[in-house]
C-alpha positions as protocol buffer text, in pm:
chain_id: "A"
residue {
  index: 1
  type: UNK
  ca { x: 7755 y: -7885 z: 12341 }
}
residue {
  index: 2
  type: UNK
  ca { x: 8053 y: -7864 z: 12563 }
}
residue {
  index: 3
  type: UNK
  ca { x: 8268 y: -7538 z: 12556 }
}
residue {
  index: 4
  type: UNK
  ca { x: 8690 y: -7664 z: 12598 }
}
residue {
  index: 5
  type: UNK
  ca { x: 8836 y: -7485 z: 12953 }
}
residue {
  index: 6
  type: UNK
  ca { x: 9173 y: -7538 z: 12756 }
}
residue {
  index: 7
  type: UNK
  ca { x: 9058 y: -7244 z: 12529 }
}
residue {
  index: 8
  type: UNK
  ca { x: 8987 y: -6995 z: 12795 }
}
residue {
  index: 9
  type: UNK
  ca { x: 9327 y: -7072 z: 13000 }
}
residue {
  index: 10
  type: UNK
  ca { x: 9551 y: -7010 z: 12674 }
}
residue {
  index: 11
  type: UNK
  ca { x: 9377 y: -6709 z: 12606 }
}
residue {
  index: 12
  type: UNK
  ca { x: 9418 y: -6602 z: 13005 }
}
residue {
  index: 13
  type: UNK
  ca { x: 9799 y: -6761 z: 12969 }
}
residue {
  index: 14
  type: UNK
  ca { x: 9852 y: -6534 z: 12682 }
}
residue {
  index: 15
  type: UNK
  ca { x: 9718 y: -6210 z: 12781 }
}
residue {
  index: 16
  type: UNK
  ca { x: 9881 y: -6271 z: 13123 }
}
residue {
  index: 17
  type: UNK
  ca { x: 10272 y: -6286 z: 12944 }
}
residue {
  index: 18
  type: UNK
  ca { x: 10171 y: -6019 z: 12716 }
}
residue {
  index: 19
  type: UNK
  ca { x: 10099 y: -5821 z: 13038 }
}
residue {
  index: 20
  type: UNK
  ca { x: 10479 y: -5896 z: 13173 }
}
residue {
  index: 21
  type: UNK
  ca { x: 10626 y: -5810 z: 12824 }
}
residue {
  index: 22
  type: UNK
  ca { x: 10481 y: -5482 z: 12824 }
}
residue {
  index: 23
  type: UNK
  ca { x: 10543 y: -5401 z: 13216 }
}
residue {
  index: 24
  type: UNK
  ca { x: 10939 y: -5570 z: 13194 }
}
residue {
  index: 25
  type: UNK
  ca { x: 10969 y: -5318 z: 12830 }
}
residue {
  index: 26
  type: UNK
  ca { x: 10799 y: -5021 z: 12992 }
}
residue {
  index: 27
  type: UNK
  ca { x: 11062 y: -5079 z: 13313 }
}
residue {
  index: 28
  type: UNK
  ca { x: 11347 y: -5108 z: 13087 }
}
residue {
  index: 29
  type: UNK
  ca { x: 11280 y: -4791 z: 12882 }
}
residue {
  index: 30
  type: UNK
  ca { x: 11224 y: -4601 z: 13230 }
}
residue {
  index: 31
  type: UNK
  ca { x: 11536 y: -4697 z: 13351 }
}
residue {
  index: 32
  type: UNK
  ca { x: 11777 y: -4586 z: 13092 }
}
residue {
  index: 33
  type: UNK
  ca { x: 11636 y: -4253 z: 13114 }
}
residue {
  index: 34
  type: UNK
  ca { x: 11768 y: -4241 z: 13450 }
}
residue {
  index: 35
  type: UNK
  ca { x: 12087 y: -4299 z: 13324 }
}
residue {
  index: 36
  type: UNK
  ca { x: 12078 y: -3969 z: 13119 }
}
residue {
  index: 37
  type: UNK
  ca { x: 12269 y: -3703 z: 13255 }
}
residue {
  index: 38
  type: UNK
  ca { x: 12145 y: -3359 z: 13229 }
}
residue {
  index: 39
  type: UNK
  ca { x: 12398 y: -3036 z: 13129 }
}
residue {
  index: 40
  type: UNK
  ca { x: 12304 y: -2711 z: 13125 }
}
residue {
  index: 41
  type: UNK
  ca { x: 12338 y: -2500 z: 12851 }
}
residue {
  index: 42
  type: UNK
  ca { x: 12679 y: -2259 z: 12859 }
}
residue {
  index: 43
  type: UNK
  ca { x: 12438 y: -1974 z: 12814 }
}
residue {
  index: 44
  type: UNK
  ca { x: 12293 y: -2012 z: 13146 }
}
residue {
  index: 45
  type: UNK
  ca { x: 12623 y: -2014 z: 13357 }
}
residue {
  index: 46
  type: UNK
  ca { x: 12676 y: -1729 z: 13499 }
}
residue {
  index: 47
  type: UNK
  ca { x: 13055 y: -1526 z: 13499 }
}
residue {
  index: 48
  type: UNK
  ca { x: 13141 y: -1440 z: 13898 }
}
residue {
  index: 49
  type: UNK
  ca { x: 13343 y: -1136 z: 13873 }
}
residue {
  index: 50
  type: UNK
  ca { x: 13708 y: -1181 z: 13997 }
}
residue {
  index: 51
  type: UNK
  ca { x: 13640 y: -913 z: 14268 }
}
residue {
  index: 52
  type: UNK
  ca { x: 13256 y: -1074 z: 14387 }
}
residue {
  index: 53
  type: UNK
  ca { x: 13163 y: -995 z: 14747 }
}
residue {
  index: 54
  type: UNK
  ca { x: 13121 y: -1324 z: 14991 }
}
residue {
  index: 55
  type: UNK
  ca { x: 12736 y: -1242 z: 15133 }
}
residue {
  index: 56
  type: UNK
  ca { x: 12834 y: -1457 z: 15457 }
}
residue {
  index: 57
  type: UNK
  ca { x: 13144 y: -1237 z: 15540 }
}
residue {
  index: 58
  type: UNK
  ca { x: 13058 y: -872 z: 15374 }
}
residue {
  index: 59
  type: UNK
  ca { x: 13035 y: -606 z: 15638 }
}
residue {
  index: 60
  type: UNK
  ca { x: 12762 y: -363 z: 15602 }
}
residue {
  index: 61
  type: UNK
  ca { x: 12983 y: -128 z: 15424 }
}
residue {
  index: 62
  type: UNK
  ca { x: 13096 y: -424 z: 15130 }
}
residue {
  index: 63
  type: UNK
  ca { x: 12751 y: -451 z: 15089 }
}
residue {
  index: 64
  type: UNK
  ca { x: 12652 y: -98 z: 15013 }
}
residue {
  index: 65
  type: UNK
  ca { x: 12845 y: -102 z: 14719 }
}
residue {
  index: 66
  type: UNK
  ca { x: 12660 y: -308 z: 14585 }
}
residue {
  index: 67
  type: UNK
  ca { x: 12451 y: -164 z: 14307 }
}
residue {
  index: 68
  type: UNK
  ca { x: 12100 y: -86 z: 14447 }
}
residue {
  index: 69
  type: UNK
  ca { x: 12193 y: -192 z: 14761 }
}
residue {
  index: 70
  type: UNK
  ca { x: 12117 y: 60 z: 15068 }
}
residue {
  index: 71
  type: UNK
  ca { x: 12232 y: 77 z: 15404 }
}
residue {
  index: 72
  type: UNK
  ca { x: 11871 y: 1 z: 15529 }
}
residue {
  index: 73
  type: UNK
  ca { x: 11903 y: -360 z: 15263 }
}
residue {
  index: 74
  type: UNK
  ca { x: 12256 y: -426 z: 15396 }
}
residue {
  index: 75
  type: UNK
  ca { x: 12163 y: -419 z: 15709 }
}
residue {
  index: 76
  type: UNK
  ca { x: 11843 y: -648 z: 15655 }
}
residue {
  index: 77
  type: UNK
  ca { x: 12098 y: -912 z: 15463 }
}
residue {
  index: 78
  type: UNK
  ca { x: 12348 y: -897 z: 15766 }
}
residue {
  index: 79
  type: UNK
  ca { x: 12024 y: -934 z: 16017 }
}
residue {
  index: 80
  type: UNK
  ca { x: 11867 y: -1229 z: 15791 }
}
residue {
  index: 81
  type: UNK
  ca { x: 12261 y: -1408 z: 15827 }
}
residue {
  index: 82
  type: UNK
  ca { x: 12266 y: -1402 z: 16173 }
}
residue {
  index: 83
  type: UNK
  ca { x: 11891 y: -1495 z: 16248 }
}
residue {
  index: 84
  type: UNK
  ca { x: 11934 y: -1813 z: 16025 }
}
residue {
  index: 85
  type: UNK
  ca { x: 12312 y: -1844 z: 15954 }
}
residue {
  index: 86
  type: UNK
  ca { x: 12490 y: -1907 z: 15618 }
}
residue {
  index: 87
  type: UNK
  ca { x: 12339 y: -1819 z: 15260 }
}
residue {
  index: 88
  type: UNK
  ca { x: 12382 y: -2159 z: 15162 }
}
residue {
  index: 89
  type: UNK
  ca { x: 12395 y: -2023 z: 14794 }
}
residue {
  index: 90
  type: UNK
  ca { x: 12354 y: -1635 z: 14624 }
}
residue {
  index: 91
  type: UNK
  ca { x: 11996 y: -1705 z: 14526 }
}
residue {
  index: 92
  type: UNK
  ca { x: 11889 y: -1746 z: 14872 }
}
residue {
  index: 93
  type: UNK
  ca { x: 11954 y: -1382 z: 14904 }
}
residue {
  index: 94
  type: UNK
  ca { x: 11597 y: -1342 z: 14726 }
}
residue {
  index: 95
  type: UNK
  ca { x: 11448 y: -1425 z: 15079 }
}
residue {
  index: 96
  type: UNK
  ca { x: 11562 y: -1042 z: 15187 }
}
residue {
  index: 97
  type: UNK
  ca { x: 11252 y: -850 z: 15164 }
}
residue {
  index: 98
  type: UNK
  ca { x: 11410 y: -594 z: 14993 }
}
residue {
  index: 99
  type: UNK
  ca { x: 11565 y: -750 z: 14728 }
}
residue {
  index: 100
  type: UNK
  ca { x: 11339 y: -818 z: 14409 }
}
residue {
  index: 101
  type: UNK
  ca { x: 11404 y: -1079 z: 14121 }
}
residue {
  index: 102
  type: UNK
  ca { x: 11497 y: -818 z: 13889 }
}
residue {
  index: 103
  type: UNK
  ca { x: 11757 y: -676 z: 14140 }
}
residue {
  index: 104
  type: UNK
  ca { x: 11893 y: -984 z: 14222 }
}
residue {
  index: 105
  type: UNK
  ca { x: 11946 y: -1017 z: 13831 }
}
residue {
  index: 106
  type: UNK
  ca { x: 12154 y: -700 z: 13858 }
}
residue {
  index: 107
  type: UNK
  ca { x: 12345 y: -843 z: 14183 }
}
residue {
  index: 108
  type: UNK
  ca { x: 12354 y: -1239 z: 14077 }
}
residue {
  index: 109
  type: UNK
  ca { x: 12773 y: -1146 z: 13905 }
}
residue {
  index: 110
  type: UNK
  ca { x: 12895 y: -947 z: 14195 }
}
residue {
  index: 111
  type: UNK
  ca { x: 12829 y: -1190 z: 14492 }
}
residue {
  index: 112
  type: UNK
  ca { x: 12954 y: -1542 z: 14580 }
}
residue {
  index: 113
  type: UNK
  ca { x: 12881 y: -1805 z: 14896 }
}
residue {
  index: 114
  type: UNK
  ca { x: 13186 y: -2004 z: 15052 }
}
């Protein structure tokens, strides 16, 4: 009794191009989720007063009036500038010791980055 080879290579020639059917469709879904582009909610954007203090430019004295904000925190913030330059943007402000989540909450309206 002789077992056919043809047999075994269409079974291997099938499962081989089912393999590339589901690879090409799982590529193909994958990239048009890339496409997507994400926007965040309007609830999450956050209203800069008119009248917000620049963090890279305030003196110590801007600063302090600042709710919750010392003269020993304004002076940390103006030390923390000039150690590493720039706040590249307000939330980097959180790196001050001094200056808590919840406080930066409070703060987040008030101050702006140029």
């Amino acid at each position: 009794m002789r077992i056919s080879n043809s047999c075994y290579f269409n079974g291997y020639k099938f499962s081989y191009k089912l393999t590339l059917l589901v690879i090409c469709c799982f590529l193909l879904a994958c990239s048009k989720q890339n496409n997507t582009k994400q926007v965040l909610p309007t609830e999450n954007q956050i209203q800069i007063s008119e009248s917000a203090i620049n963090i890279n430019t305030a003196s110590a004295k801007e600063l302090e009036k600042l709710p919750n904000i010392g003269e020993q925190t304004a002076q940390e913030i103006i030390e923390h500038r000039e150690k590493y330059g720039k706040f590249r943007s307000p939330e980097h402000l959180l790196l001050i010791r001094r200056i808590s989540d919840e406080r930066f909450r409070e703060l987040r309206s008030l101050i702006k980055t140029d």
